[in-house]
N, C-alpha and C positions, 0 to 999 in steps of 0.2 A: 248353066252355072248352079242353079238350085240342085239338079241332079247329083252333080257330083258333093256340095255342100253335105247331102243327106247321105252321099256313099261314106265319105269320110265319117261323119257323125256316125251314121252305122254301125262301123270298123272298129270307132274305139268304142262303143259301147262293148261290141262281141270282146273285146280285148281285155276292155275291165271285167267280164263276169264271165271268162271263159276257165275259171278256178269254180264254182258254180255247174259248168256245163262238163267240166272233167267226170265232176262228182255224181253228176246224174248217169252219164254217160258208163262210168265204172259200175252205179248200182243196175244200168239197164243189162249189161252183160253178164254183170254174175247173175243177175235172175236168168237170164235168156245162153247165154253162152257166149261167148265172144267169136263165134264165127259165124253168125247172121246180121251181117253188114245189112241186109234189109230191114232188119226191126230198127238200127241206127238211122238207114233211112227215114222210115215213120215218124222217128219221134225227134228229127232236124222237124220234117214237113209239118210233124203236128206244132210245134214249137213257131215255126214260121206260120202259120195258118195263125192260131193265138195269137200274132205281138201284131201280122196284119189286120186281125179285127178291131185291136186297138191302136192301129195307127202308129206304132213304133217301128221306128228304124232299123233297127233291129231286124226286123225281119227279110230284110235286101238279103242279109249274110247268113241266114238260116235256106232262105232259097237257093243261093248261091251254091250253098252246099247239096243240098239236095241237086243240084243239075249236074255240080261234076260226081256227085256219085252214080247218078242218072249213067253218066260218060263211061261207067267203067274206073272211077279212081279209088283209090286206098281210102282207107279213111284218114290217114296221113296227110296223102295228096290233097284230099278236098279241105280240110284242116289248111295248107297249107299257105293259103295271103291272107290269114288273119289271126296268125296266133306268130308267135315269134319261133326263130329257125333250130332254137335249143329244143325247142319242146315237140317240134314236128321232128326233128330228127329221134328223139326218145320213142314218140308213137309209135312212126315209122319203124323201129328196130324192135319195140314190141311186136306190132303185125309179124313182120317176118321171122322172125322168133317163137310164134306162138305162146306169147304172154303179156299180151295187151291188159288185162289188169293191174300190172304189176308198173306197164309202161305208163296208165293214164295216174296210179298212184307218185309216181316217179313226179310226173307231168305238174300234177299238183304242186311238189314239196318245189320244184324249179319253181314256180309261179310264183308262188306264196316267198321266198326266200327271195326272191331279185326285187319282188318289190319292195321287201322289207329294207335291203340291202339300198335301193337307189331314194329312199324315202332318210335313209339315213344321212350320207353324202349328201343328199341335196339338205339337209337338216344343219350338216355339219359344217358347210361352204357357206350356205346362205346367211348368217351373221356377220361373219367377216365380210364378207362381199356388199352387204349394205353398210357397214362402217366404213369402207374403201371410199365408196359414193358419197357416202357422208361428208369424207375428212376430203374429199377430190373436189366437192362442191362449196366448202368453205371454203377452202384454200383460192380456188376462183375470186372466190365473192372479195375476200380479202386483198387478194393481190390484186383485182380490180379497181375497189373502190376504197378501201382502207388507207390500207398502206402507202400506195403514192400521197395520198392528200397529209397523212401523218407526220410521212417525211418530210417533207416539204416545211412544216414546221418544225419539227423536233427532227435534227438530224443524226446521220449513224452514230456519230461519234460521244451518241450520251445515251446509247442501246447496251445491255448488255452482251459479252461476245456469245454468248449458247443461244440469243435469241435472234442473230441475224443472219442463223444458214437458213432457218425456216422464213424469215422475213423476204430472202431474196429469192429463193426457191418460189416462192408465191405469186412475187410480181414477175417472174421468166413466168411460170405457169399459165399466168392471166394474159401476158403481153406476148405469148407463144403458142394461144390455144389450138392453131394449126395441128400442133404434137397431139394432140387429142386422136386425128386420123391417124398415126401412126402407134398410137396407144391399141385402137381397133380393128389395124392392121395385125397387130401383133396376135393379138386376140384371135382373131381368124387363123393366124397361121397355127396358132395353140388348136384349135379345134379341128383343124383338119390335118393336124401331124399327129395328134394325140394316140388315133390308132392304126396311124401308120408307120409313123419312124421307129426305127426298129436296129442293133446292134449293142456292141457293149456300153458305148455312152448311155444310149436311154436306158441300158439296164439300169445304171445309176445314177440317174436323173430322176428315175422311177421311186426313188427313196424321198425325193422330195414333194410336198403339197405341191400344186393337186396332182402333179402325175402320180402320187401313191395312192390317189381315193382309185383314180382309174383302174390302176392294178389290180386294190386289193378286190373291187366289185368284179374285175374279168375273172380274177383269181376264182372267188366264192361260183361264177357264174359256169365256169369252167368244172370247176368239180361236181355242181349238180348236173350239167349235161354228161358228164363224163359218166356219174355213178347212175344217172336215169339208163344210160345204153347199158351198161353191164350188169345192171340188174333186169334189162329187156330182155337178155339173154348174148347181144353182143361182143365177139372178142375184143380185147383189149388194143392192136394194133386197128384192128376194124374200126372201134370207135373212135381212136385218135386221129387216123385218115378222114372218116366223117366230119368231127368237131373241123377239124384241119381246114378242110374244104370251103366250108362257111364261116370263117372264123374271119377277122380284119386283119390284114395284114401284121400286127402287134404279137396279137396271141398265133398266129401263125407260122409264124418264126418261134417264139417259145415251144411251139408243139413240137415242129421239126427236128426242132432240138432234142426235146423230150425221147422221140423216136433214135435219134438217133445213139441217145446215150442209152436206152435202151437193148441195143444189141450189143452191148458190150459192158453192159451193167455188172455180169458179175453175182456175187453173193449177199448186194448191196443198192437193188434197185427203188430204191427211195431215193436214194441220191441223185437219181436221172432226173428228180423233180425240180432238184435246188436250179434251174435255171435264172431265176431272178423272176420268174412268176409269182412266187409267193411271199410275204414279207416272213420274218425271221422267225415269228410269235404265229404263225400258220405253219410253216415246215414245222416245228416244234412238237405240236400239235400232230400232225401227218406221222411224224414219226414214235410219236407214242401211240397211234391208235396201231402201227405195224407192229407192235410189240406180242400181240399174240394171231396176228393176220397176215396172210400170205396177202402178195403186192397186190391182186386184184380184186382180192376182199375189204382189202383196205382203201380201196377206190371206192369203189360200190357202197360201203360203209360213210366214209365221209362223205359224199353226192347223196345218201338217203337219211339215212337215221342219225347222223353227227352233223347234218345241214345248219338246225338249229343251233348248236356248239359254237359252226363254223360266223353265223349272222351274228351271235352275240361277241364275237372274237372282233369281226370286223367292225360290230358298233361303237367295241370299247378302243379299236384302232381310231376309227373316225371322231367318237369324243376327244380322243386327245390331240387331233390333229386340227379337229375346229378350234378345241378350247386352245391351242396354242399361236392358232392363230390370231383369235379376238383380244390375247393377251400383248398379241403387238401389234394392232389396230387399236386397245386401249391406251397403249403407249404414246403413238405416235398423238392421238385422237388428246393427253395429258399435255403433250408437248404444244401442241398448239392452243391449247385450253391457258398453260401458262404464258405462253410467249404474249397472248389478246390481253391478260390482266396482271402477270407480275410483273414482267417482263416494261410491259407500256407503263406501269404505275413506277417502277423506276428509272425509265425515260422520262416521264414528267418530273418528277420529283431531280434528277438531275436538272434539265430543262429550267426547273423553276430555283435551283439555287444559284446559277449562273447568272441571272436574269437581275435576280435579287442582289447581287454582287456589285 
């Protein structure tokens, strides 16, 4: 059990600082050449020799590598179960390419861009998603122990009518928390269809939170892998078959697609894009950088040097997709805020001229 504790811990170590290990790795080649896979070997070894003296974990996956280079593997290959499948595939089409500088540069801008990208979405969701909790945990608490005892005294009939759908919504909530399981039911099924369901519904389903954070981050993640291969040296069908391959069921159906409107594209092969991969304010974007680029420089371009354009497109996408959300989780979060104190302060105050009568 310990053992594997420390392989994992390992893993994501080399994972977090494998943007780091790109960087050394591209200055060891341009000093050395990039076809001495043995000096690559060394300086995994030396690297794992170092993190062994100091007792870090780390060093499991600097050996590891060294053994399957030992094997006979690419440097791709040996890369291969601890770096994610975009960027081994980029390497990988460097090697065979002969332009592995170019591929571990690529390597980088992927790296650097997906985290930026899922630091954002999880930035963006996670507000709203803690006022959900919030307003779902008072709502309990209320329908619990509030409200029945409230009633009971002061009845419906001296409540305002805008304050008794959330009144009775509360106590079904409280006196149905069973529904809870089928709440995380639902939830699971969100997370394991998310990148599989696949046709023209979800393309426009895809428009809405959160299936568009999902989009817009495959979208971004998609064209760095796409422009890392053809700036490797990779043909444009070559790398879509690639991406294709290792892609989730989601973006693999988009690519098919892609391909296929591809052959038949025309004078007009930008448009083979609009599959419903990209939101509106990205193809936008795509098709002015084709303005003076032929279709596979304008890949290459936006996957390299437009990466950055591309992260700040999708961060001002995800600002306004959280902020739209927290704006009706404030809502709801006002409505219950009134219904606890206007709402009850003029049930009493009815309550008590009745009384008084």
């Amino acid at each position: 059990m310990f053992k594997i504790i420390t392989t994992y811990l390992a893993k994501n170590e080399f994972l977090a600082a494998r943007g780091d290990i790109y960087a050394q790795m591209h200055a060891n080649f341009a000093e050395e050449g990039s076809g001495k896979i043995s000096t690559i070997r060394e300086l995994f070894q030396a690297w794992g020799n170092r993190e062994a003296s100091r007792g870090g974990n780390i060093a499991q996956v600097y050996q590891a590598i060294v053994v399957r280079l030992d094997r006979g593997y690419s440097l791709a290959q040996a890369l291969a179960p601890f770096i994610p499948s975009e960027e081994m595939m980029t390497i990988e089409a460097g090697e065979a390419g002969g332009n592995l500088l170019a591929a571990l540069e690529s390597a980088q801008v992927q790296k650097s861009s997906d985290e930026q990208i899922k630091s954002l979405m999880t930035a963006a969701m996670a507000e709203p998603a803690m006022s959900a909790l919030s307003i779902a945990a008072t709502s309990w608490f209320c329908g619990s122990y509030l409200w029945p005892e409230v009633l009971k005294v002061i009845e419906e009939r001296f409540w305002p009518e805008w304050a008794l759908p959330l009144i009775h919504f509360e106590v079904f909530f409280a006196s149905h928390w069973q529904l809870t399981a089928l709440v995380i039911l639902l939830a699971a099924v969100y997370w394991w269809s998310i990148p599989r369901w696949t046709g023209r519904i979800r393309s426009l389903v895809d428009n809405i939170p959160p299936w568009s954070t999902y989009r817009d981050r495959q979208a971004a993640s998609f064209l760095g892998s796409l422009g890392g291969l053809l700036g490797a040296g990779m043909e444009l069908d070559a790398a879509l078959q690639r991406i294709e391959k290792s892609a989730d069921p989601w973006l693999a159906w988009h690519i098919k697609r892609i391909r296929k409107r591809l052959l038949k594209a025309g004078h007009n092969p930008i448009s083979c894009l609009n599959t419903g991969l990209f939101a509106q304010s990205l193809m936008d974007m795509i098709e002015d950088a084709a303005r003076n680029r032929s279709f596979d420089a304008t890949l290459t371009h936006l996957g390299t040097n437009a990466m950055p354009a591309i992260v700040a497109k999708v961060k001002k996408i995800a600002a306004i997709t959280g902020t739209a959300l927290s704006i009706l989780m404030g809502i709801l979060f006002m409505y219950q805020v009134a219904v606890q104190q206007s709402a009850t302060n003029t049930a009493t105050s009815n309550f008590s001229a009745t009384q008084a009568k």
